[in-house]
C-alpha positions in Angstrom: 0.0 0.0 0.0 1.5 3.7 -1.2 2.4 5.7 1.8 0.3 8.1 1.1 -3.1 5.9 1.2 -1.5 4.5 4.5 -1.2 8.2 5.8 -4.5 9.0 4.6 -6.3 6.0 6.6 -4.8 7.2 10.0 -6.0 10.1 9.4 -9.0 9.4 8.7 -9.6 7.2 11.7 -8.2 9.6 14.0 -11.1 11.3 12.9 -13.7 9.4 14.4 -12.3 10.0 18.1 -10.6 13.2 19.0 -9.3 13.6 22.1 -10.9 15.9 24.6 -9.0 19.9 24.9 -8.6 20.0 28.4 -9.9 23.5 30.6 -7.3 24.1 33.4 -7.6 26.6 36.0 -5.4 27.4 39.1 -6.4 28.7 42.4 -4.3 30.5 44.9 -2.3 28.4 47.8 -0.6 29.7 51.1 2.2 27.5 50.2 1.2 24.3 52.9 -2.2 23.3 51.7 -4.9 24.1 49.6 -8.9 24.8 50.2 -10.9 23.0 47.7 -15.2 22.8 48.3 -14.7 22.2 51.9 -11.8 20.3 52.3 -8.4 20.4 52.8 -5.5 19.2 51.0 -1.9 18.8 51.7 0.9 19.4 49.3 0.8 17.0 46.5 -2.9 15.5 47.3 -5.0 14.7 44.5 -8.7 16.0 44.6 -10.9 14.2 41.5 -14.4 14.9 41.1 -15.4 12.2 38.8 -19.3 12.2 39.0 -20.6 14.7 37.1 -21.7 17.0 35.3 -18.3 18.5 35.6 -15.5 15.9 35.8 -11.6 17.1 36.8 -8.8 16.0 38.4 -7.4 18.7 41.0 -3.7 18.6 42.5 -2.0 21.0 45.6 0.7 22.4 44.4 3.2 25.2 46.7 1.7 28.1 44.3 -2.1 26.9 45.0 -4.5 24.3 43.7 -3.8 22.8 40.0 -7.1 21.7 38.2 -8.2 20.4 34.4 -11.4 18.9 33.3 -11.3 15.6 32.7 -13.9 14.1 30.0 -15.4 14.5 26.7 -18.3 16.4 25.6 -19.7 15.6 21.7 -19.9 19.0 20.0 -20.8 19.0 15.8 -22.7 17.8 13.4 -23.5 13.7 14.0 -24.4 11.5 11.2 -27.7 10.7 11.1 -28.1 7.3 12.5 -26.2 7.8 15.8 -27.3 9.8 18.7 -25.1 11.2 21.8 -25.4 9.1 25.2 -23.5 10.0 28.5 -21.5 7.6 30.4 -20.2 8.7 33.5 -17.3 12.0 32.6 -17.6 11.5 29.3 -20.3 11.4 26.0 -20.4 8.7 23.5 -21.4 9.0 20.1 -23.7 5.4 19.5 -25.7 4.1 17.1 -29.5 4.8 17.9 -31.0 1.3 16.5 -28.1 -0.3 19.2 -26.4 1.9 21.6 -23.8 -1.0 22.2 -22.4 -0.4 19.1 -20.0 3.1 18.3 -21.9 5.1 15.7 -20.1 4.6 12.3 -19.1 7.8 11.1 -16.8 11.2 11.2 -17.6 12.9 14.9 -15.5 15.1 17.1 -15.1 15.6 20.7 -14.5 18.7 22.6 -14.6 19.6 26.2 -16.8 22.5 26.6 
């Protein structure tokens, strides 16, 4: 197979699952611990909310609290024979006659 028809299939199959753009955001420390929704972390503790609707992944760091979203959100145009379903941090683009199965097509995936 020519390199270029090789190059061109990656491609295009990278196209059907793009990897969510993360949103950071950093909030000020005193150095020892950080204050996060009530509680308390020490220097290097991990803080993950992973239920929903808003997933991330928070980390104490000496200059404050260091946090990205974790998950995907399906934003564009979907073929139409799959539909978008949400399964715990992230959405799924399915088929909508069998939501076992992916939905067979281009779709992209941004964290909004």
């Amino acid at each position: 197979m020519p390199i270029n028809k090789v190059c061109l299939f990656f491609f295009l199959s990278f196209m059907l699952v793009v990897p969510a753009e993360m949103a950071c955001w950093v909030d000020s420390g005193n150095g020892k611990n950080c204050q996060h929704e009530g509680h308390t972390l020490a220097l290097n503790e991990v803080y993950e909310n992973s239920w929903g609707p808003r997933c991330y992944k928070c980390t104490c760091r000496t200059f404050g609290l260091s946090c990205c979203d974790t998950g995907s959100i399906i934003r564009g145009d979907l073929p139409s024979n799959c539909k978008v379903i949400k399964i715990g941090c992230n959405e799924e683009a399915v088929s909508k006659t069998d939501e076992s199965k992916p939905c067979d097509g281009p779709v992209s995936a941004v964290l909004g």
